[in-house]
C-alpha positions in Angstrom: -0.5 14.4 11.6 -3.0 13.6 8.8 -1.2 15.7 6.5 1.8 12.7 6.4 -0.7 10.2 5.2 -1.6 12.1 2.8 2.0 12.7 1.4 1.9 8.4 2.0 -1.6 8.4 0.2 0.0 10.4 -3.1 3.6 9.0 -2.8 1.8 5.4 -3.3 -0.5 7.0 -6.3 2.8 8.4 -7.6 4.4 5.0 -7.5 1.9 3.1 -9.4 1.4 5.5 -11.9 4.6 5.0 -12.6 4.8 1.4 -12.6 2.0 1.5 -14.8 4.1 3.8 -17.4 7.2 1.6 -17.0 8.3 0.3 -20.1 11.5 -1.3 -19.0 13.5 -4.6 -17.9 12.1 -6.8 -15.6 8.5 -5.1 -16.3 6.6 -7.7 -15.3 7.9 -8.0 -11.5 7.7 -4.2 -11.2 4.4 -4.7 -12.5 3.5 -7.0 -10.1 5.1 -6.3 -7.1 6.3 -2.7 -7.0 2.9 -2.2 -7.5 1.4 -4.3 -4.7 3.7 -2.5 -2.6 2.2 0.8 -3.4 -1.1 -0.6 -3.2 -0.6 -1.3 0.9 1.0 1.9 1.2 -2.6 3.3 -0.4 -4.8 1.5 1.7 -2.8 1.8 5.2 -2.7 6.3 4.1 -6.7 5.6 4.0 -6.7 3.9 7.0 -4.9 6.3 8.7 -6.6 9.3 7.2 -10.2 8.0 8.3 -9.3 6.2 11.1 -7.7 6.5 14.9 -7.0 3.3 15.1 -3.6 2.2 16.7 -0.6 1.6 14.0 -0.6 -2.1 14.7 -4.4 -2.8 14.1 -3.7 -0.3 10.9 -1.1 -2.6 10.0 -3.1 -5.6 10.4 -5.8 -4.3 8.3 -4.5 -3.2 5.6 -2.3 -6.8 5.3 -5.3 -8.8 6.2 -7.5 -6.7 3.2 -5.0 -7.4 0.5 -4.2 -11.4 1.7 -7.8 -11.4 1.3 -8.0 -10.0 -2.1 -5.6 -12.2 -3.3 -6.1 -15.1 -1.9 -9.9 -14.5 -3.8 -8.1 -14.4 -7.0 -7.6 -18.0 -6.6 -11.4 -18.1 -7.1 -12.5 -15.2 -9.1 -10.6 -13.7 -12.3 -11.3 -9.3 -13.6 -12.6 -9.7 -17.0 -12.0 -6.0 -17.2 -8.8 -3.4 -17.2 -10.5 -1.7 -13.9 -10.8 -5.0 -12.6 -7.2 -6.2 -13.0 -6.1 -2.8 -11.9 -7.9 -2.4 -8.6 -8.3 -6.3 -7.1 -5.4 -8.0 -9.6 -6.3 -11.1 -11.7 -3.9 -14.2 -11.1 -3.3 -14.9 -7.4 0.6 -14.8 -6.8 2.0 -16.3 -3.5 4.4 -13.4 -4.0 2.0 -10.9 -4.1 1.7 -11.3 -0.6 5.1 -10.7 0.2 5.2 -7.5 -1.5 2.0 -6.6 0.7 4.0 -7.0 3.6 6.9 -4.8 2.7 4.2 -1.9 1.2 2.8 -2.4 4.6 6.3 -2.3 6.7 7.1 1.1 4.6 4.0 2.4 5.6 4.9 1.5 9.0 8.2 3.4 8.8 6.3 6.3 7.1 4.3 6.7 10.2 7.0 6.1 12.5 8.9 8.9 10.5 6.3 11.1 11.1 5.2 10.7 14.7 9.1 11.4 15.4 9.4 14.4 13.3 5.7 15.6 14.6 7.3 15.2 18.2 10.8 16.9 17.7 8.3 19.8 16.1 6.3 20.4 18.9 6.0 23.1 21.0 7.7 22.6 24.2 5.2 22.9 27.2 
């Protein structure tokens, strides 16, 4: 079963590489929230990796750790490219929202998984 977070863990990686690449229209929201989506999907594949924690405390986690990082951009700004990268720098009432759906995919991820894991399983 860890193996599926780990496909989560690189399909998020894969994701914000390429919004960081993307060069097109509307750059700035992919930017900004295609990217925050992939971030929850990062940190829920970690959670699950490392953790046995139920799905729903997961889930609650991983939204409660990026509210908190960006509500804290509201009082703390990166002065470096790391920095903007990993924790943002403008807090966005949006950014929120796009948390929630990174964190709903991840929840469909896993539901996708435990349901193929089960149909795979031996019969005993």
């Amino acid at each position: 079963m860890k193996r599926w977070f780990l496909w989560l863990g690189a399909a998020a990686i894969a994701i914000g590489v390429l919004v960081l690449v993307y060069r097109g229209p509307g750059r700035a929201i992919v930017r900004g929230h295609v990217g925050d989506v992939a971030a929850a999907m990062l940190v829920y594949a970690a959670l699950a990796a490392f953790s046995s924690t139920r799905m729903r405390v997961r889930a609650l986690v991983t939204f409660g750790i990026a509210a908190a990082i960006e509500i804290g951009q509201a009082f703390w700004h990166s002065t470096s490219t790391l920095g903007a990268l990993t924790i943002g720098d403008t807090c966005d009432p949006w950014d929120i929202f796009a948390y929630a759906i990174g964190v709903g995919v991840a929840l469909a991820w896993e539901r996708i998984a435990v349901a193929r894991s089960a149909a795979c399983a031996p019969l005993s």
